[in-house]
C-alpha positions, 0 to 999 in steps of 0.5 A, spaced: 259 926 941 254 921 939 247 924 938 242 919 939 241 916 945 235 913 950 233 914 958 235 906 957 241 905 955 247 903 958 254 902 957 256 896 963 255 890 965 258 887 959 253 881 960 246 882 964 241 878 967 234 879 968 228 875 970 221 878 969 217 872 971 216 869 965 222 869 962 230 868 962 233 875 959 240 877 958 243 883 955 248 883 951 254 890 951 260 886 950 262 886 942 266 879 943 260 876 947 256 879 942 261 876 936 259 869 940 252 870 940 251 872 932 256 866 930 253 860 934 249 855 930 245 855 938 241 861 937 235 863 932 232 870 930 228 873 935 227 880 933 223 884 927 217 881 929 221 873 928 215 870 934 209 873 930 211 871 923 213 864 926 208 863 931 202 866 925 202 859 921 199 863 915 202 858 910 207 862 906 214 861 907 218 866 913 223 871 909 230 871 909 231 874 916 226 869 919 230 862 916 235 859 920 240 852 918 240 850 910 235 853 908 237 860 910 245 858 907 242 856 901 238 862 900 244 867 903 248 864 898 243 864 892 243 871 893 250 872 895 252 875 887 249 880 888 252 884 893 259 882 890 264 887 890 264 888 882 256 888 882 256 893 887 261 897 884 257 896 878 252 901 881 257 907 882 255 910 876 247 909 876 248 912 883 251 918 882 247 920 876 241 920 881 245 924 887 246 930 882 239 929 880 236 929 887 242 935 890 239 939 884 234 940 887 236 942 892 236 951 892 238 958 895 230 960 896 226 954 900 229 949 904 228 941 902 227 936 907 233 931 908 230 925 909 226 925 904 231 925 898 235 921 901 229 915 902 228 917 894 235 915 893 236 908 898 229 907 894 231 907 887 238 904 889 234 898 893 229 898 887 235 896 882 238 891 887 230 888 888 228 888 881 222 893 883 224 896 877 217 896 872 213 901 877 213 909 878 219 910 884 215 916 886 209 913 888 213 906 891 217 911 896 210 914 898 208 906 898 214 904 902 214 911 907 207 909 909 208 902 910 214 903 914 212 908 918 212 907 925 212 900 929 209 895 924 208 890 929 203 894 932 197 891 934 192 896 938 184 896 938 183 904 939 181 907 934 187 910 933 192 903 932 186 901 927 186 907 923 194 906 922 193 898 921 188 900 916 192 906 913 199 901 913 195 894 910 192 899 904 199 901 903 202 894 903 197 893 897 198 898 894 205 896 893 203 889 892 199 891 885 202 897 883 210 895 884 211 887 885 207 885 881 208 888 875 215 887 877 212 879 877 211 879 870 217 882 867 220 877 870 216 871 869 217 874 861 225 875 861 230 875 868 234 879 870 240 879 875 235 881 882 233 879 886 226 878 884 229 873 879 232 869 884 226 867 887 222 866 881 227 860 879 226 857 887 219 857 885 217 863 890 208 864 890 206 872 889 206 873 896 212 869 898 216 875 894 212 880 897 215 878 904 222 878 901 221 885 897 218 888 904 224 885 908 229 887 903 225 895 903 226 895 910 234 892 910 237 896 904 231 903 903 229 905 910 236 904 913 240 907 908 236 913 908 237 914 915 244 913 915 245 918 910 241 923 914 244 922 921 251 922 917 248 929 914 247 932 920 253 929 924 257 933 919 254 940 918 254 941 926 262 940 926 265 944 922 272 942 922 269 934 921 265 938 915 272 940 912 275 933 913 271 931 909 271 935 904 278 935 903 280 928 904 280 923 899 275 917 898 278 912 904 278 918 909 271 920 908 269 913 908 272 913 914 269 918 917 263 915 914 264 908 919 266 912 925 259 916 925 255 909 923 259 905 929 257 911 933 250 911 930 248 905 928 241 905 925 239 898 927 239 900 937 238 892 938 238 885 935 235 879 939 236 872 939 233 866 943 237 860 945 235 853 942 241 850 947 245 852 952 250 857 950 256 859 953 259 866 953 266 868 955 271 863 958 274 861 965 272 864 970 269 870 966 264 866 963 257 866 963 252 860 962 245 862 958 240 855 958 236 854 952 230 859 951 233 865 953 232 871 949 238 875 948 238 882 947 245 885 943 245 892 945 248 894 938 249 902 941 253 899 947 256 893 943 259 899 938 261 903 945 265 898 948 271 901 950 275 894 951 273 894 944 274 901 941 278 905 945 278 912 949 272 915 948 268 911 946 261 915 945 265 920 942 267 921 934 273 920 932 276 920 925 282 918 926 280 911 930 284 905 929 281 898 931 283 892 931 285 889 925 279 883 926 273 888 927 269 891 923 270 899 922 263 899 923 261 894 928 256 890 929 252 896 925 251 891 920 251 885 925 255 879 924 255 872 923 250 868 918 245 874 919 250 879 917 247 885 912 249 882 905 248 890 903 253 893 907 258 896 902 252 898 897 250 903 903 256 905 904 258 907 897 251 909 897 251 914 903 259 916 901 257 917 893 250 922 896 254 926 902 259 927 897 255 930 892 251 934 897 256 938 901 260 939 894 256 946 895 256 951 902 249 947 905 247 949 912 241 945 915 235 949 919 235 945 925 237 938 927 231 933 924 225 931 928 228 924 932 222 918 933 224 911 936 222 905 931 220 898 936 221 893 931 228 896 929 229 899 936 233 904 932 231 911 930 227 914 925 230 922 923 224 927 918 224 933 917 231 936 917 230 942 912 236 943 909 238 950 904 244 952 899 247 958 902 249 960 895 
């Protein structure tokens, strides 16, 4: 069943309305009404801090996620070869060379922390992508886990909130100077096939690339590293998953890497406000939301939605058969314009460093510490000790 859920969530109505006072607000948990929010032309980017990024009128160019229109298709397409499946698959040996060295360390006498070998490895992986190769990976993991730790939107006079914005902002910089920059250079001196490059060659500033670098650290590092441990964790507590895994062949473990994926997705909700009037189902179904609404898409719901998925639906299935138009994982990884070019690298990531790790009899200490993020309104999971049995 699945694991991680909040007080909140909810499986019906399949569209809701809500009114606060101040604003229209409408729920979305339905995966064809969610399908037609993502793919309308009607709507913007209204999650990961969008209102205050475009609202702060700093000068510098929004990151991807925040564009819209031509300028979000000219960049997507810029960057599109790099997510092609030859490159991807390109990638198959640098990672598992890195999930041998990783699960080696690994022993019988002391248990190591899950979440912690597997940020490493989403880090070095997304690094290669990015091109944030001219740096120590270790101390960038350091950066990365400090910046990326907790809500990042958080604006807060206590002491407290203070203490971590400042502890946060130091790390941004340090990542800036001992990481991007160095990067900076090398491309400016010879590019290579990454990201970074892209942006040189579309007269990116220095700071215009720090915002794509965090962007992408937040898309392609933090969440394949939870998905690998909650994959983790799905497995060793069901033993008879456990040996289904182990004895299928790659289509089968990708399968039930799906299947937890879809029942876990790592990002909980994606937000969109209207800019026109927009229209959701059909007939006498259908549902009108005015210009300036925010939709909540309720990714747990959404992936949930038995018409969609079948019996059982909160329940991990291996075998699950869908529909032939859907993804086997949902919306885990969204849809329409703003769909995760990077879904693929961390599927065969995860299956590449799963796989490598419970090649050998792993048991786990007890389930990881769970923490709830407000900008991906998805979990965060540390402190799961994992030990060879033998």
């Amino acid at each position: 069943m699945r694991k991680l859920t909040r007080p909140e969530d909810a499986l019906f109505p399949p569209v809701e309305h809500r009114h606060d006072g101040k604003e229209q607000r409408w729920v979305v948990r339905s995966f064809e009404a969610a399908r037609q929010v993502l793919r309308s032309e009607a709507v913007r980017q209204a999650g990961f801090g969008a209102d205050i990024v475009n609202g702060a009128g700093s000068g510098m160019r929004p990151p991807v996620i925040y564009l819209e229109g031509q300028p979000h298709r000219t960049q997507r397409k810029a960057a599109a070869r790099l997510f092609a499946p030859k490159v991807t698959e390109d990638y198959r040996g640098m990672m598992q060379q890195l999930s041998d060295k990783l699960v080696a360390t690994v022993g019988t006498n002391r248990s190591s922390d899950l979440s912690q070998l597997s940020l490493r490895m989403a880090v070095q992986v997304a690094a290669q992508v990015v091109g944030l190769t001219n740096s120590s990976i270790s101390g960038m993991t350091r950066r990365l886990d400090t910046f990326f730790e907790g809500d990042i939107t958080e604006i807060g006079r206590d002491p407290i909130s203070v203490l971590r914005s400042v502890r946060r902002n130091t790390a941004l910089l340090r990542f800036y100077y001992l990481d991007v920059k160095p990067a900076i250079r090398a491309r400016r001196r010879r590019r290579g096939d990454d990201v970074i490059s892209l942006l040189l060659d579309a007269d990116f500033s220095d700071t215009d690339i720090l915002t794509e670098c965090v962007t992408y650290g937040a898309a392609g590092m933090v969440t394949t590293r939870e998905f690998i441990t909650v994959a983790v964790w799905h497995l060793l507590d069901d033993p008879d998953l456990l040996d289904r895994y182990r004895r299928g062949d790659m289509d089968q473990r990708l399968q039930i890497l799906h299947e937890i994926l879809r029942l876990e997705p790592v990002i909980g909700h994606l937000f969109r406000r209207t800019t026109a009037p927009v229209t959701l189902g059909a007939g006498d179904s259908a549902v009108q939301l005015p210009a300036g609404s925010l939709i909540n898409i309720d990714i747990r719901a959404v992936n949930a939605d038995e018409a969609t998925v079948g019996a059982a639906p909160t329940g991990l299935r291996a075998d699950r058969q869908l529909p032939a138009s859907v993804p086997a994982t949902l919306m885990s990884f969204g849809d329409g314009h703003h769909r995760c070019p990077g879904g693929p690298l961390a599927i065969m990531e995860t299956e590449i460093f799963v796989t490598t790790l419970l090649r050998y009899d792993v048991v786990s200490d007890g389930p990881p510490r769970v923490q709830w993020n407000e900008v991906t309104q998805g979990y965060n999971l540390d402190r799961f000790r994992i030990r060879r049995r033998s």
